[in-house]
C-alpha positions, 0 to 999 in steps of 0.5 A: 500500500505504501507504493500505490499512496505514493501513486505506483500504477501497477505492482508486481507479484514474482512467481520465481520460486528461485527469487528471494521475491517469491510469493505464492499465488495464494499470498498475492491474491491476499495483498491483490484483494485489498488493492483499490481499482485501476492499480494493474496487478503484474504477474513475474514468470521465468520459465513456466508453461501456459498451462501453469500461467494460466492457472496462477494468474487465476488463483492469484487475480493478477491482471497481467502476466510478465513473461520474464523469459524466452517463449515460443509463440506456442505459449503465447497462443496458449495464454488465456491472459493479458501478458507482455513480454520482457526482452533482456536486452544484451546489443541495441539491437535487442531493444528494436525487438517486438517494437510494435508492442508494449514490452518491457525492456531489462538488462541482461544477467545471467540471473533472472530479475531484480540484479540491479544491473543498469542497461546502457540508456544510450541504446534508446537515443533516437528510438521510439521508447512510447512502447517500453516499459524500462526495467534494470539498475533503476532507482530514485537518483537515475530515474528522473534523468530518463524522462526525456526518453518518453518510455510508457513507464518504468519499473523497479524492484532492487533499487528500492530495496533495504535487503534482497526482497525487503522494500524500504517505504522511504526509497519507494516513495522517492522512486515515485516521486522521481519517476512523475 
């Protein structure tokens, strides 16, 4: 609740039983209920299937998935759910990809979200950033400096952290701030 008082659009559930950020479902659907209307519930994947997206998306009552990894235009086909797709972007040329649609867009590492790892911001001089979503080494003291880009909407996570998967209230008020 502290990050949509200071006015987050959307939050962001992981369902990386890998991540020191893991929720399950179950725990997700019980902050989900208490959130007001219009605050977009997103749902983080690595490595799933449709059939358990599907079912978690479900059990959880996120409204959007994050698929948070490579996946075939099988599993996408098989989503009965709205999604985006992240690129972990490691060229420029990364970054183009899928450029027709909201996406978001991370710096790649080998690990899967939340490594803080910044992605060279000089990859979007001149491109259409309208449609991406910038994710990767954000925090209250960068963010502000990306405006200029006109990216659809940014997204944090260890940079508003006190400890790996521990928020601090004070660094996600200042990120909001920042970021408006």
């Amino acid at each position: 609740m502290v990050a949509i008082n200071a006015g987050a659009n959307a939050l962001g559930f992981v369902f990386y039983e890998k991540s020191p950020r893991f929720i399950s479902p179950k725990d997700a659907k019980a902050i989900i209920e208490k959130l007001p209307p219009f605050v977009e519930k997103v749902a983080l994947f690595v490595n799933e299937d449709a059939k358990t997206i599907n079912s978690y998306m479900r059990l959880s009552d996120a409204t959007l998935a994050q698929i948070h990894f490579e996946a075939s235009d099988e599993l996408y086909n098989e989503l009965e759910v709205p999604f985006i797709k992240v690129i972990r972007a490691k060229s420029k040329e990364d970054i183009l990809k899928y450029s027709d649609e909201y996406r978001l867009i991370d710096a790649y590492c080998e690990a899967y979200g939340g490594a803080g790892k910044r992605i060279n911001i000089e990859w979007f001089d001149e491109i259409e950033c309208s449609k991406i979503i910038l994710a990767g080494g954000l925090d209250a003291l960068n963010v502000a400096s990306l405006k200029k880009y006109g990216f659809y909407g940014v997204d944090v996570s260890s940079g508003v952290e006190a400890s790996k998967g521990i928020k601090d209230a004070k660094k996600v008020k200042e990120f909001i701030k920042n970021a408006n």
